[in-house]
Each structure stands twice: as C-alpha cells, then as structure tokens.
C-alpha positions in Angstrom: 67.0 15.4 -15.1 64.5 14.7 -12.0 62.0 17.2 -11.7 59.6 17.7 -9.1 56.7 19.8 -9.7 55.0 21.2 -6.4 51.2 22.4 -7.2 49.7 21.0 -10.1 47.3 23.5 -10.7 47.1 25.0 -13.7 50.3 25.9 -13.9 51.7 22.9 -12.7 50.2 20.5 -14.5 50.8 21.6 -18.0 54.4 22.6 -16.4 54.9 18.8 -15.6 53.9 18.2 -18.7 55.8 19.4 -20.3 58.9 18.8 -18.8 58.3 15.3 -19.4 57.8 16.1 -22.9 61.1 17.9 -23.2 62.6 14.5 -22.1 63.1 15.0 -18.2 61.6 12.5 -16.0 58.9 14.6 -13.7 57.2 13.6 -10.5 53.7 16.0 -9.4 52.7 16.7 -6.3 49.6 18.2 -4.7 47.5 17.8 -1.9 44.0 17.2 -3.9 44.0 13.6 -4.2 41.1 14.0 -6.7 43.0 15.9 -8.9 46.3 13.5 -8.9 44.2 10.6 -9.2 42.9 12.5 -12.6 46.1 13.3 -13.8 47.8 9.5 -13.2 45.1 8.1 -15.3 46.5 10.7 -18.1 43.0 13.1 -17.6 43.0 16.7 -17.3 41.3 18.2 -14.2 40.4 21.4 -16.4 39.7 22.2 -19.6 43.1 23.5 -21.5 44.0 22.6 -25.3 46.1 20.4 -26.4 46.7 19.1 -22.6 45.2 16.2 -22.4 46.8 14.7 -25.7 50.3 15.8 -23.6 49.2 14.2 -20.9 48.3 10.6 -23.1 52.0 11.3 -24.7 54.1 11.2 -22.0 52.4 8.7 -19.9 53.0 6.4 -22.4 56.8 7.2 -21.9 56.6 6.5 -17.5 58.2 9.9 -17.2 55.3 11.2 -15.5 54.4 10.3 -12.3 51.5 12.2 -9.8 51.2 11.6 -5.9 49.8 13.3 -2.7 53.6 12.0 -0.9 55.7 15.2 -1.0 58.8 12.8 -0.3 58.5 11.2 -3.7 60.1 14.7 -4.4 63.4 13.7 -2.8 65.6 12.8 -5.5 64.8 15.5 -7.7 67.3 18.1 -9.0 64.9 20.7 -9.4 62.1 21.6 -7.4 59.5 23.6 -9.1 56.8 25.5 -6.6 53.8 26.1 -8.8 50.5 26.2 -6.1 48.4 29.1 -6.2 48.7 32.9 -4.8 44.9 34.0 -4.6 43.7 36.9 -3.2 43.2 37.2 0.4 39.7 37.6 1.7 38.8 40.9 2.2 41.9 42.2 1.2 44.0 43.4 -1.6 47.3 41.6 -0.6 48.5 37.7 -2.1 48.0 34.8 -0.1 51.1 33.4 0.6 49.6 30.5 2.7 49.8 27.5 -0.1 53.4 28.9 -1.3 54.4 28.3 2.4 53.0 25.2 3.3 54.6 23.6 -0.2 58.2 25.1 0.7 57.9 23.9 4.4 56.4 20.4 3.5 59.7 20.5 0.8 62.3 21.5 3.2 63.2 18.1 4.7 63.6 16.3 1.9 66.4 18.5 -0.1 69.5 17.5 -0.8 73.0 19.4 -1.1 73.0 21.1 -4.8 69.0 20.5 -5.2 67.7 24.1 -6.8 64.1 25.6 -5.5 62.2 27.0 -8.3 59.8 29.3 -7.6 57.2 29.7 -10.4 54.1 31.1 -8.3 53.1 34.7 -9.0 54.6 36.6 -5.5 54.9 40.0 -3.9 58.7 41.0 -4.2 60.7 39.5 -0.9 58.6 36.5 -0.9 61.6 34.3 -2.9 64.6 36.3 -0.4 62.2 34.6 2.9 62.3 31.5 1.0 65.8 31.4 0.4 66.2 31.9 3.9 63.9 28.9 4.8 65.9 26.9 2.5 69.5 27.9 3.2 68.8 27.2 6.9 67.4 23.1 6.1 69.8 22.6 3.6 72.6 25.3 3.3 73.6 23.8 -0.3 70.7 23.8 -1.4 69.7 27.3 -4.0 66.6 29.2 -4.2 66.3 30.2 -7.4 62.7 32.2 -9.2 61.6 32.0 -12.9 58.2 33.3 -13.4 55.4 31.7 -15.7 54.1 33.7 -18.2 51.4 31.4 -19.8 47.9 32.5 -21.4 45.0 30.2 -20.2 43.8 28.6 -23.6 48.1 28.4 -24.6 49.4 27.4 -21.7 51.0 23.7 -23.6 52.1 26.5 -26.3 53.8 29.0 -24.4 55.2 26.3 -21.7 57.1 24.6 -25.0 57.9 27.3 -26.9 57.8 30.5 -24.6 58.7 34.5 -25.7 61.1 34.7 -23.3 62.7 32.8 -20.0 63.4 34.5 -16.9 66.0 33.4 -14.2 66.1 35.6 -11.0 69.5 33.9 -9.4 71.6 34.9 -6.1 74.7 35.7 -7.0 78.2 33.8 -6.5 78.4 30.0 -7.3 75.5 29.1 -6.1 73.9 31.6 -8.6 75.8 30.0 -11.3 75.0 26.3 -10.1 71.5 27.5 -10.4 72.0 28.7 -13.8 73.8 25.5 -14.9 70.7 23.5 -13.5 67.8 25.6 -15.5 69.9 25.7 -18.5 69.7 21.9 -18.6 65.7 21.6 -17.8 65.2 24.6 -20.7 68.0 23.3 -23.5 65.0 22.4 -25.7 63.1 26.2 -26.3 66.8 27.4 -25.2 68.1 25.9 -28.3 65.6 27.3 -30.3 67.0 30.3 -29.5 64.1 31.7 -27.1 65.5 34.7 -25.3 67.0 33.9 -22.1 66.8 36.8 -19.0 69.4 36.6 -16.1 68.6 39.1 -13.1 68.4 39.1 -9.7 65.8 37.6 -7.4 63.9 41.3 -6.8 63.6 41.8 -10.3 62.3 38.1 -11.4 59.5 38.7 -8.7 58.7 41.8 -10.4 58.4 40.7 -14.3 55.3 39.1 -13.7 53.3 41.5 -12.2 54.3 44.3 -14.1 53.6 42.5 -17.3 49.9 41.5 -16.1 49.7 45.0 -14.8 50.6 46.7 -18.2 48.5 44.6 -19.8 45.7 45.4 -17.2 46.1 49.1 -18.0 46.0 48.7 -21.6 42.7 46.8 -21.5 41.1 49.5 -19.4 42.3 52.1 -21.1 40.4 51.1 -24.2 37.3 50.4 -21.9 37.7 54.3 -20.6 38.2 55.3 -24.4 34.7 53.3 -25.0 33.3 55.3 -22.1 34.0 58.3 -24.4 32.9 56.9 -27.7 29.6 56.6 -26.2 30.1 60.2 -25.1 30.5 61.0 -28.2 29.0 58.6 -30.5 32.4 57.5 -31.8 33.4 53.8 -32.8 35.7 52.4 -30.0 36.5 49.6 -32.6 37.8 51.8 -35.2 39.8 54.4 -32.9 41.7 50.7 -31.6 42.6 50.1 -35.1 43.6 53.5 -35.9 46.1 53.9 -33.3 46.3 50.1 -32.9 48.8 50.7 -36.5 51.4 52.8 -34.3 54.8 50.5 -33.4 54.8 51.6 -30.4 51.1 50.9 -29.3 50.3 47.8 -31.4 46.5 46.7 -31.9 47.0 43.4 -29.3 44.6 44.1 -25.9 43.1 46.8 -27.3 39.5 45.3 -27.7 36.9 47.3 -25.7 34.2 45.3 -24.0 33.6 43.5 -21.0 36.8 43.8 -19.3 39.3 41.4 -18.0 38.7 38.6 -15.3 40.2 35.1 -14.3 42.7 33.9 -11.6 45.6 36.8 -13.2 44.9 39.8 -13.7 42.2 41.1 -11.1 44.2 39.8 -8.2 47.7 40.2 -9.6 47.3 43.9 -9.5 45.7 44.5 -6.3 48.4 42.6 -4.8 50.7 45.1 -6.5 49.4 47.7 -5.2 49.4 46.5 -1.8 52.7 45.4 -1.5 54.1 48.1 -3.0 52.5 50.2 0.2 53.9 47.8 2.2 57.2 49.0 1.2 56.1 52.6 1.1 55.6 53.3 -2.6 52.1 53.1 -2.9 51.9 56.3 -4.6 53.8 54.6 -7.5 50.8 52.4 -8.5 48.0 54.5 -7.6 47.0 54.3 -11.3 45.8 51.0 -10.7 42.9 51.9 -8.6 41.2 53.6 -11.7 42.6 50.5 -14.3 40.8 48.6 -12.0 37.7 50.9 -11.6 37.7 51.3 -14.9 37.6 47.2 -15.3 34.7 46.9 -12.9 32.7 49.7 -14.6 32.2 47.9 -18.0 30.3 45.1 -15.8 28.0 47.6 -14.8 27.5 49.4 -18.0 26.8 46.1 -19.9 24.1 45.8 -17.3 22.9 49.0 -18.2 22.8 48.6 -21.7 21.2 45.7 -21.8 18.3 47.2 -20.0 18.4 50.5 -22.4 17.4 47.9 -25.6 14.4 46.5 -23.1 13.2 49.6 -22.8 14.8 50.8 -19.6 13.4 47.8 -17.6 14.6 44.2 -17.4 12.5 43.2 -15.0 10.7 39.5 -16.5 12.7 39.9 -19.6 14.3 36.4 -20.6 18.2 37.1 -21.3 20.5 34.6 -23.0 24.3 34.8 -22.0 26.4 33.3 -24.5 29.5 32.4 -22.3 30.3 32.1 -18.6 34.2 31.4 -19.0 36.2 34.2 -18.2 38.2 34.2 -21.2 37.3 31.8 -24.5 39.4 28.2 -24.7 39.0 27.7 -20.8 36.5 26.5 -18.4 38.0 28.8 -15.8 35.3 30.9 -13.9 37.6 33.2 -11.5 36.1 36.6 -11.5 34.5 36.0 -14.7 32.9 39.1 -16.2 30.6 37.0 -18.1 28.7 35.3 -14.5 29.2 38.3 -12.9 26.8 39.8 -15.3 24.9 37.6 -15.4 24.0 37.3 -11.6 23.5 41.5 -11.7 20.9 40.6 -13.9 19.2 37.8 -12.1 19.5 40.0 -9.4 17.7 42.7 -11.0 14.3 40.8 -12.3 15.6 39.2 -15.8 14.9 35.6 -16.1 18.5 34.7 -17.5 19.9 31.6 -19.1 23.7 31.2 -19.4 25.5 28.2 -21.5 28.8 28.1 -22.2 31.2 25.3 -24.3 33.6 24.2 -21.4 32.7 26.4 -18.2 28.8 25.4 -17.8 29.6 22.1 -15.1 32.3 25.0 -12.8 29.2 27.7 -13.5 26.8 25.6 -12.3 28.4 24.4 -9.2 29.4 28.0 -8.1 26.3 30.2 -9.1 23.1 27.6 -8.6 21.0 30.7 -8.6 21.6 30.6 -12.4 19.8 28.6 -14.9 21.7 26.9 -17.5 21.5 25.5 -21.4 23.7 23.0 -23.0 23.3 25.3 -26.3 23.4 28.8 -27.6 19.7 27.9 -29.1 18.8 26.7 -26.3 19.7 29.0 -24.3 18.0 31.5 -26.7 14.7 30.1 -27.3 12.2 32.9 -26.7 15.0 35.2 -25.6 14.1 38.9 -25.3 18.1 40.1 -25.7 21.2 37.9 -26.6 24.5 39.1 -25.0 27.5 37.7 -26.1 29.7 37.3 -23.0 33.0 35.3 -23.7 34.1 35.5 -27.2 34.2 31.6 -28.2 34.6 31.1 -31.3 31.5 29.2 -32.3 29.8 32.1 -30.9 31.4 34.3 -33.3 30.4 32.1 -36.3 26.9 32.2 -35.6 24.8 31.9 -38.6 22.8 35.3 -37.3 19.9 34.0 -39.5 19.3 30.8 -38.4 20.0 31.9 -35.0 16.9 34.1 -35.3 14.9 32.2 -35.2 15.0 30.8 -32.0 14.9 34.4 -30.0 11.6 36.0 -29.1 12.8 39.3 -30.4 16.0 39.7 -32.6 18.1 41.9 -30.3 22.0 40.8 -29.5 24.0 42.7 -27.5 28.0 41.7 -28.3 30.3 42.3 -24.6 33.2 41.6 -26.5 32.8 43.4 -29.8 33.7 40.0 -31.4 30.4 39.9 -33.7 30.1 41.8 -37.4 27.6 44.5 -36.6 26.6 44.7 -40.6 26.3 41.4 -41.1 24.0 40.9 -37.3 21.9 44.0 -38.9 21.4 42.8 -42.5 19.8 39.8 -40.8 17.5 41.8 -39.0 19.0 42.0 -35.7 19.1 45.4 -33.5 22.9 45.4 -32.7 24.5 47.1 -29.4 27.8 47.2 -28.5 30.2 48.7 -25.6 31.5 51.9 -27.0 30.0 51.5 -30.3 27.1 54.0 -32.1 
C-alpha cells in the first residue's frame, strides 16, 4: 500500500518507519524542514532505540521518502495524522491547532476511497469535526481513528509488535472500507495474532486517555502511599511488592519516587479533565486533580529531602543530578521531573550539576541557568549530595565504591528507588530514598 504519514514527530517517524518495514511504501511529511532533511539522510532527530538502525533498513529499500510538500501525500491510500496535541498555554485543555492545520493542508489532495487516520492523542469529538471536514472535500473519502499506544524508549517495539490495535470506524460501508484498508497496512502484527479492537469513533478517542490516565493514577497512588511510609517509617518499596503479588494489582508502575513527566502523561490528563467539563462531567474525573497533586508534590519533597541530609540548608552546597531525561532510554525533556528539580534547587542556593546519557544537548538548550557534565564523575567531583533523577541504567550499575571517591561527602539520594540501599551503605554511603526509612 501507499502510506502517508502526517507529523513525524515522535510518533510519526518511528510510525513511518515502520510501515516501510512491514513492506508498505511510506511518504513523511512535516513542516520542520530540519527534521525531514535528518530523516532523508536515514538520521534520527531524537534519541529512540533501535530507530535509527530502522531508519538505515528501510532506506536502503526506497520505501521511505520525507518532504515538507503535503501533495507528495496524494496518491496514498492511507493517511496517517500523527503531529502533536500539547497543552495549551495557560490552560488545561489540548491544542488542537497542529491537528487542524495537518487535516486542512490534507483535504485537497484526497481522493474517493482514501482513509484518514487519526493517530494524535485528542479530546473525544475531535475525529466526528474531522470527519465532517473530510466528508465535505471529499465525500468518499473515510475518517477513521486508531490510537498509538507506544512507550518512549519502545516505540520501534510496540509500533511492530503492539498489545493490542484499536480501530474506532463509522459505521455502514464506509466503516467496513475502512476496516478492509487497516487490516491491509496491520496484516503483519495482525497475523501474529495481536488482538484486534473494532469500536466506534467516541470510544477509540477515549482508549488513550484513559489508559495514560489509569496509569497516571497508579503512579501517584504509590507516591501518596510513600507520603505515608514516611509518616510512618514504613518501606514504600516493600508495601509495592507485597500487594504488587495480587492479579489484580500487578507490581508494573508501582515504583514510588519522583513522579511521572514527558509529553503524555502530565498533559494527557489535564486535557481529560477539561474536556470532560466541557461536556458537563467534570465531576467524573475530579480524582485527577489530586493524581496530579499528588505527582507534583514528590518534586517538591525530593527538594526537601535533599536539603534535610545538608543539614536543613542547601544554600552553597554542590549537588550532582544524575539524569535530566524524563524517563531513561530517551532524550525527551517535556516536564521532566529530573530538570524540574533541578532548577528548584538552583533556585534555592545549591550550586547544581546535571549530566545525563542522551538528554544533556535538549537540557542545555532549554535550562542555560543550569550547569552541565558530560559524566556522572564529573558531574560528582566534590559533590555534597548525589541524587539519582532518571533511572538509566548505567546509573543503576554504578560501582558505589569507586564512585566514592569522586564526591566531597558520600551522601546519594536515589528519586527513583532504582539503587540497592545495602549495597550504597556497605560502601559507606548515607542512603535516602522517597518513602523509604
């Protein structure tokens, strides 16, 4: 088949991708001619795994193509929207601008039977206004939404070989058209007999959301359980495990620490919430005020503990933040815990070094304020307090001895419990932890 692919973002890219890999022949599109220029000499514009071996792969095969001319697009089947829905500025709600401006700059080049695919995380009624738009350039045309579901750091995984694929269809023919047309673009992972989800358009806006919003509420209900181990002096780590054994909790996202961050979650669920009082039911998702008070409150209590092993003041201590990703395997900064704490603590007197594997050059560009290191040691030389930020794996494996040595005084305190707190000890170290004795 011929696929377009409308945003080639995150998302998009690795979507394109991939679509070339499965064996269809893919043309991107976006507006950043920085970023297509990247991607047409086979180079990723962001740090994800495995993607820029995909992108070598397939170029090799000329089933990839990138361009800035939305009306290379026309011939395509299948026309996946995949830009950004950020937050709006100084509100709550989505911002449906870049959404719109790819489906009107689409509308004049579809064809009778081509299928709009929305992909873009949207408040529910955004794909039925689209359909409209669509059905009045091109009444043969079918909008059509499948929601992404990929985890920064397994995006080239989960795009190949996802959980679980979602159509949200109109019905009649034109719904089964539609069907007929994904089928075909998804016979690979559909073959391998990944589940397959047929509902209606209202319901396929909804999946996403409310997956990133259960997942939201999970994470910060940990965090508020580590709020009370440190109430208590109880382990948060070992209360996760304990009721992490029960089916019908599981142990997954319920790690208590900094909190969650990133281009996802954070806005996902306050555009939840306000959409659903746009439609009157903002009573329904009330809850997620406090998930997301609860979120913001662990930035300010590692800020807080930090200073209680200084002695109550951080004023001219030297801190080294191991991490300024939001999440580990990305170089993506959105509403990173990590920087945010970081800049609280500049902000506050500390003299604070941050380094991070992949995320440093976006850190630096973004928070100049900051000062950076290329290495953990480096960034730790003379340190009064480590805090581990963003639970990279190299940071993990830390040798805790070695690692002594470079630090002024041998104090480390872990955001993510991600560290061994006997073995950090046996080596000397005075260990601190969110929600941990």
């Amino acid at each position: 088949m011929r696929i377009s692919v409308i945003g080639c973002g995150y998302l998009g890219a690795v979507h394109a991708a991939s679509m070339a890999h499965l064996g269809h022949e893919v043309v991107g599109v976006d507006v950043d001619e920085r970023k297509v220029a990247l991607l047409a000499r086979g180079e990723a514009p962001f740090f994800e795994p495995g993607l820029p071996e995909l992108l070598t792969e397939v170029g090799a095969t000329g089933r990839l193509t990138f361009t800035t001319d939305i009306a290379e697009a026309a011939g395509a089947t299948v026309h996946f929207v995949c830009v950004g829905t950020p937050q709006k500025k100084g509100e709550h709600a989505a911002d449906l601008r870049y959404v719109d401006a790819a489906v009107e700059a689409l509308l004049p080049h579809l064809r009778p039977g081509d299928v709009v695919v929305g992909k873009s995380t949207v408040p529910v009624g955004t794909a039925e206004r689209i359909a409209e738009q669509v059905a009045a350039a091109q009444p043969e045309a079918v909008t059509v939404w499948n929601p992404e579901f990929l985890r920064e750091g397994f995006a080239v995984e989960d795009t190949l070989h996802p959980d679980r694929i979602v159509y949200g269809l109109p019905e009649g023919d034109a719904g089964r058209v539609a069907k007929e047309a994904l089928d075909a673009v998804y016979a690979t992972p559909i073959s391998e007999n990944i589940p397959v989800v047929v509902t209606d358009l209202a319901t396929a806006q909804l999946v996403k959301v409310a997956a990133n919003s259960f997942l939201a509420t999970k994470i910060s209900f940990i965090n508020a359980m580590a709020e009370l181990c440190e109430a208590t002096g109880a382990d948060v780590t070992e209360l996760a495990d304990a009721i992490g054994y029960d089916a019908r909790i599981g142990r997954r996202f319920l790690n208590a620490g900094l909190g969650f961050g990133g281009g996802c979650l954070p806005k996902d669920i306050r555009a939840f919430m306000a959409r659903a009082g746009e439609l009157g039911a903002d009573q329904a998702l009330s809850f997620l005020r406090e998930v997301d008070s609860i979120n913001m409150r662990r930035r300010v209590r590692t800020v807080d503990l930090v200073r209680e092993v200084c002695d109550g003041s951080i004023v001219g201590r030297r801190v080294a933040v191991l991490g300024a990703a939001f999440k580990p395997n990305s170089d993506d900064i959105r509403d990173s815990p990590a920087l945010s704490v970081a800049a609280q603590m500049g902000l506050q007197g500390a003299h604070v070094v941050v380094t991070d594997p992949e995320a440093r050059a976006n850190a630096e560009r973004l928070w100049p304020d900051l000062r950076y290191a290329a290495t953990p040691e480096e960034a730790a030389k003379d340190a009064d307090v480590v805090l581990l930020a963003t639970e990279w794996q190299q940071y993990r494996d830390l040798d805790p001895e070695a690692f002594g040595e470079v630090v002024k005084h041998k104090v480390v305190v872990d955001g993510r419990n991600a560290l061994d707190p006997v073995k950090w000890r046996a080596a000397g170290w005075v260990y601190r932890a969110l929600g941990r004795p």
